[in-house]
N, C-alpha and C positions, 0 to 999 in steps of 0.2 A: 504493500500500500504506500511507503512512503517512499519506494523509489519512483510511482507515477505522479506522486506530486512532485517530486524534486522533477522528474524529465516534463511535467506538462509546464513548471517555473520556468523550465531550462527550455522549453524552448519559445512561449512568449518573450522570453529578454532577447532571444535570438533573432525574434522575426521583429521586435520593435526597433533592434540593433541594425539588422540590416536593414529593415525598410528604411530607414531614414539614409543610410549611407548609401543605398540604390536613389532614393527619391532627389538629393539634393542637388547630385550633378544634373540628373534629366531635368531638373528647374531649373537650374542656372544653366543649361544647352537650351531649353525650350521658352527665355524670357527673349519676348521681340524688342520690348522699350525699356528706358531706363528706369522709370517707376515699375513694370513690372520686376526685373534685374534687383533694383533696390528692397522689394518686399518679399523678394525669394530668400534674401541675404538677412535680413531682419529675422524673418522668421526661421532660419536656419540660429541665428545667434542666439534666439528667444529657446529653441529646444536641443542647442548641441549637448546640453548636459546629458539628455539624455540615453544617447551611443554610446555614453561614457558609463553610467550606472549599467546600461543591461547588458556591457561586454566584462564588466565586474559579478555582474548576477550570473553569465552564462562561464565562466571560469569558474567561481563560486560550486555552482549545481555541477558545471563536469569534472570535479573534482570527487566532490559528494557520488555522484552515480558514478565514477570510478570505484572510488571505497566500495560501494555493494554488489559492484562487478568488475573486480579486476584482473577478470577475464577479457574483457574489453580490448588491452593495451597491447594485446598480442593479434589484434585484427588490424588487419593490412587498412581496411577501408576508417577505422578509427585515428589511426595513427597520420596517413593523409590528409583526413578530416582537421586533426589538428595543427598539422603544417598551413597547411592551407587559412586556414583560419588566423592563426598568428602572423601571417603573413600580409593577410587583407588589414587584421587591426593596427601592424607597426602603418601599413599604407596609407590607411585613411586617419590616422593620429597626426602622420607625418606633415600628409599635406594639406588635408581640410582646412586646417584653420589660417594656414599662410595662405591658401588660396582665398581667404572668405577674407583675407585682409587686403591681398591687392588689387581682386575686384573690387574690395568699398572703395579701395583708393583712385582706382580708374571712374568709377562711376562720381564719385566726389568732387572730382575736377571738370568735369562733364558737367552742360548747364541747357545741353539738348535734348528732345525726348526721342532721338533714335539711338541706339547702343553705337557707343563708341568703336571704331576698324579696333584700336587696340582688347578690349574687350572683350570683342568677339575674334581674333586671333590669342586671346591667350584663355579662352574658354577652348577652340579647337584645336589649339597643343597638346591640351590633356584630355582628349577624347578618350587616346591609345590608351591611357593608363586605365581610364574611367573603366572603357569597356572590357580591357583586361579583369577589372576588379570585380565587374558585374559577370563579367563569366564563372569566374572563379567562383563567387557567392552560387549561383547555379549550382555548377560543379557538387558544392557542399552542401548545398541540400540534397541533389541528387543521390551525393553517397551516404549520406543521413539517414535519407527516407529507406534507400533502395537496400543499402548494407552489403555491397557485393564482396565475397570472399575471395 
């Protein structure tokens, strides 16, 4: 019983962790003007805490549902899962927040309501990584759900 509420914890932190780290680049790839741009980035700063608490809740719980099966650690798709994983969070640690600071600052200087050439060439810089990143989250649900041996 209490290892389905540890993995049903363990995996709302997970999908509120990635949803937001999926959600925020396709906002800020998908803002056409600078008010929209400006209030993707607001409301990204109004809820970044929270990637932060549910990638603490989901290390927290897979540590926990390790202890009551640690049998787990010797599965191939477990082990990936957690590569993979700490891999995405050093990523988006990394650069989220440097990136939420030099769009405010391109947008800041900006006094037109269409997105600045700069702007939107350093939104499509980091597309490659973006979507590297969202594959990857794929990937791990993937091997989450599916558990291939």
């Amino acid at each position: 019983m209490i290892y389905f509420i540890m993995y049903y914890i363990h995996v709302l932190a997970a999908i509120t962790t990635v949803g937001i780290s999926i959600a925020f680049p396709i906002m800020t790839r998908s803002a056409r003007t600078v008010s929209e741009a400006r209030q993707h980035i607001d409301l990204f700063q109004k809820i970044k805490f929270i990637p932060h608490i549910g990638s603490i809740i989901v290390c927290l719980t897979s540590s926990f549902l390790l202890m009551l099966q640690p049998d787990l650690i010797s599965e191939p798709w477990f082990i990936l899962s957690l590569l993979i994983y700490f891999f995405i969070q050093v990523y988006t640690a990394s650069t989220i927040t440097g990136r939420l600071k030099k769009q405010s600052l391109i947008l800041q200087a900006h006094t037109e309501e269409e997105l600045p050439l700069q702007y939107k060439l350093f939104t499509r810089k980091a597309l490659p990584m973006e979507i590297t990143s969202e594959l990857l989250i794929i990937v791990l649900i993937v091997l989450i759900i599916f558990k291939p041996t």
